[in-house]
N, C-alpha and C positions, 0 to 999 in steps of 0.2 A: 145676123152677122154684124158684129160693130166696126163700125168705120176707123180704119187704122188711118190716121194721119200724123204717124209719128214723124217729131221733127221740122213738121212742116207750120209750127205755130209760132206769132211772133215771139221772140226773144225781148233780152235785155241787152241793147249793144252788140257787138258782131266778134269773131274772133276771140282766140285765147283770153282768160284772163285767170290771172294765177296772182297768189298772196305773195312775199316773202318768203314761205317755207315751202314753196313750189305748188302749192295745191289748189284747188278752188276752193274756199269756205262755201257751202251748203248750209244754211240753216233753216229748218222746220217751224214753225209756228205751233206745232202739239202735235200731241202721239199719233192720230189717225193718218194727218200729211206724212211723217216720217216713217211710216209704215208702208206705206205706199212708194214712198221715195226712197229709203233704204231696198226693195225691191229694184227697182228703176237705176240705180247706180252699182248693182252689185258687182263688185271684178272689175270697175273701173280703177285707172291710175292716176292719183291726183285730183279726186274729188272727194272731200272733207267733208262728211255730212255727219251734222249735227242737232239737236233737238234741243228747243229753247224749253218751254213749258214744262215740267219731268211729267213721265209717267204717270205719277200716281195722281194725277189735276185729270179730271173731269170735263165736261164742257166746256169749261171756261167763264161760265155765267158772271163770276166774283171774283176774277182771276187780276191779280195784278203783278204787275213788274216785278222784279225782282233787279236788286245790283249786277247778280251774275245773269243774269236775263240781257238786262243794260249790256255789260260787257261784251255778251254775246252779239249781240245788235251791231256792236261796232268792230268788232272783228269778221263781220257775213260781209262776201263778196254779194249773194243770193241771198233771198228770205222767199219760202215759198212756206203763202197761204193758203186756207181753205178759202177766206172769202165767203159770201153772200151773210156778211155780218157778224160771223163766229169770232174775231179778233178786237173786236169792238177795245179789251184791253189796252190795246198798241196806245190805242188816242192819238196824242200829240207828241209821244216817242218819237216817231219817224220821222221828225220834221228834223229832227235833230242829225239825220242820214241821209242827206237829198242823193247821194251819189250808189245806197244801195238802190240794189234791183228786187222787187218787188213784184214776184208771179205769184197772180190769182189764178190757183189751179182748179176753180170751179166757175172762171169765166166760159158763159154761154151754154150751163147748166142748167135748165127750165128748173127753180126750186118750186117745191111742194106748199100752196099754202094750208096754213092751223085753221083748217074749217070746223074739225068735228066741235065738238062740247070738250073744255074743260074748268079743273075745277084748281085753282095756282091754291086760290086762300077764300075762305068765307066770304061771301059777296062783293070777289073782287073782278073787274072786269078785265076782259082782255082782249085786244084787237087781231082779226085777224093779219098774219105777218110769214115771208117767206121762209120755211123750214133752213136751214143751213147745215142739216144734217147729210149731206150728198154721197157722202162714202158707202154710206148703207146698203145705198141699190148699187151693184155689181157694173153696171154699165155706164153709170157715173164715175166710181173710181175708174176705169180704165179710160175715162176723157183726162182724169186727172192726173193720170199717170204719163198720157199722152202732152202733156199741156206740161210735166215736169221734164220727160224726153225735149221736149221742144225749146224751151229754155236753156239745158244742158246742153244739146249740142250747138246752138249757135256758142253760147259764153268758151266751149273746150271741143271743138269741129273732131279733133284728135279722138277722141271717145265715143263719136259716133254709132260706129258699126257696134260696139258693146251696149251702150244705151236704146239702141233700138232696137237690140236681138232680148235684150231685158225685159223691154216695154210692150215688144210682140209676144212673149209669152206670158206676161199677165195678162194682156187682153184677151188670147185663151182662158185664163183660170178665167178673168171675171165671165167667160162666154158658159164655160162648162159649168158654174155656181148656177148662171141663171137657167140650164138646162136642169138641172138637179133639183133646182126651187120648183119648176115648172110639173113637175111629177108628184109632188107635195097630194095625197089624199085629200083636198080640199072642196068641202061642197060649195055648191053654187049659190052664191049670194050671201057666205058666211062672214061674221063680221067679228069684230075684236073691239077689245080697249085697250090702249098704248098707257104705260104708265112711263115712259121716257121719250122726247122730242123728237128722237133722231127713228123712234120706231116705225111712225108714219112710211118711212121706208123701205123697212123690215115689211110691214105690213103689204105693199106693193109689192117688193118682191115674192111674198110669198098668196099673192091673189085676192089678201083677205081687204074687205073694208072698213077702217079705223073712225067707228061711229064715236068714240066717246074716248079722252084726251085728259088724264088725270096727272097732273106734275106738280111732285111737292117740292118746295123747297128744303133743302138738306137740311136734316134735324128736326123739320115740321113735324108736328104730329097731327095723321089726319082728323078732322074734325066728325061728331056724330051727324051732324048734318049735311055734312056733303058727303059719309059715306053713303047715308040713308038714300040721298036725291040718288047717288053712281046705281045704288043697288037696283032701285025702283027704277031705274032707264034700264039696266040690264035685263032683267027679269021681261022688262015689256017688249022690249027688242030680239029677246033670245042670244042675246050676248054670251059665250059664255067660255071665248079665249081671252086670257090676259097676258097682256104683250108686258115684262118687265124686267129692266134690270140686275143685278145686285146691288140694289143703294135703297136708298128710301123712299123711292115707290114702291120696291119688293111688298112692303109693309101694306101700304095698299091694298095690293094685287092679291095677296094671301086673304087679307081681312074679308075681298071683295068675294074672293073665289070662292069662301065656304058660306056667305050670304046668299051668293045667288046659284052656289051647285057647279062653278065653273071650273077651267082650268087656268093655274097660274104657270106661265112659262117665261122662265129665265133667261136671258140671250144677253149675250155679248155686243153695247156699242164702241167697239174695238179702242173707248177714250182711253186707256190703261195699258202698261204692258203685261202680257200672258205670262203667267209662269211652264206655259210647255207647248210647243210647234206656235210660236207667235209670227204667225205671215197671214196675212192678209185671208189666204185663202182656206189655210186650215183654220184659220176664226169663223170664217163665214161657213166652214163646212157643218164646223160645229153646232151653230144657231139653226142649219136648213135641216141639221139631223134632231135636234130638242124640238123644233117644232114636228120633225113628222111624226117622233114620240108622243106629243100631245093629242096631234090629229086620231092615230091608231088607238091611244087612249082612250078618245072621246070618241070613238065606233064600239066602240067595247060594253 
């Protein structure tokens, strides 16, 4: 059961506050917080929620400002980030806002550290560093959802009772996802390679252990040499789920999967928006049901 503490987290200031045109500006830091937070507000009155970064941006890795970014920035009553380093963009933006309010909605999130093996570029190193991918595991988003409740109803008290009749029932879906993950035909002591950051927690949710960690940078092409090294860990470890997006690890994950006899599977890190049932919870249902497709495959 996950701990419902909606409401009861600190805010930003106390009491109404509304723009000009009567509303509270809401603004999102990228698709995943807004996904979560368009949940969290729905049916309220007078709260403006908006998404900075558009849809079609990614992680964020290379992400910069934009003017209408900018503008946005100064028209947010709120900015509600991910946190644990995913914003890195903002920089010294925000200095320029001392009076927005600024909730990290993945404060007091244990993040996952990048232990397994990866491969960025040819002989390049990399330290390990905490995951910022938090949405992924189910029981995360609903701290985060709870932590955007919490903010909301201190800044608009009025809206209360709606924001946390919101926030209590995504904490069911994210409860029911992890109930459904939890059924996954998954043997015991089975392991993966993640070809996207945020899968590490896919990977958790769904029981497996993410031995080997291959992230290309967009438009890289993988190298013979580091497929060869992926292949030759895979094969010796019995590796033979690939955890991968639709971006340029897919590329990877396909390459790797008919080198070493595996399976390649495709999942959703919800950084985009869906073109059909885009909520939180039918994306996640999506990925818990491609993976058991894989799993029942690889009994086969």
């Amino acid at each position: 059961m996950f701990l419902l503490f909606l409401c009861l987290l600190a805010g930003c200031g106390g009491g109404t506050k509304t723009t000009e045109t009567g509303g509270l500006r809401v603004l999102t830091s990228f698709y995943p917080v807004y996904l979560i937070a368009r949940e969290v507000t729905a049916g309220t009155d007078g709260i403006i929620l908006e998404n900075m970064a558009q849809p079609q941006t990614g992680c964020l890795h290379d992400y910069e400002l934009t003017i209408s970014d900018m503008k946005k920035l100064e028209n947010a009553d709120i900015l509600l980030v991910n946190g644990g380093g995913m914003e890195a963009f903002l920089g010294q933006a925000l200095e320029q806002y001392p009076d927005l309010c600024i909730v990290d909605t993945s404060a007091g999130i244990s993040l996952l550290t990048e232990e397994c093996g990866h491969h960025h570029g040819e002989d390049e190193p990399h330290e390990a560093e905490g995951n910022p991918h938090v949405w992924l595991l189910p029981e995360n988003a609903a701290q985060q959802a709870a932590a955007i409740c919490g903010a909301l109803c201190k800044a608009m008290p009025e809206e209360r009772e709606t924001l946390e009749r919101n926030t209590a029932r995504f904490l069911k879906e994210a409860e029911r996802l992890t109930e459904q993950a939890a059924t996954l035909p998954v043997p015991e002591d089975e392991q993966a390679a993640i070809f996207h950051e945020g899968f590490a927690y896919l990977a958790e949710l769904f029981g497996l252990d993410a031995e080997i960690g291959i992230f290309a940078e967009e438009y890289q092409e993988p190298s013979a040499k580091e497929l060869a090294g992926a292949a030759d860990e895979m094969l010796e470890d019995g590796i033979s789920l690939l955890l991968a997006a639709d971006d340029s690890g897919a590329k990877y994950a396909r390459i790797l999967a008919r080198e070493s006899g595996g399976h390649a599977v495709l999942l959703d890190p919800l950084t985009t928006k869906a073109e059909e049932n885009d909520t939180y919870a039918g994306r996640m249902e999506r990925n818990i049901a491609a993976m058991r497709q894989a799993l029942e495959g690889a009994e086969e």
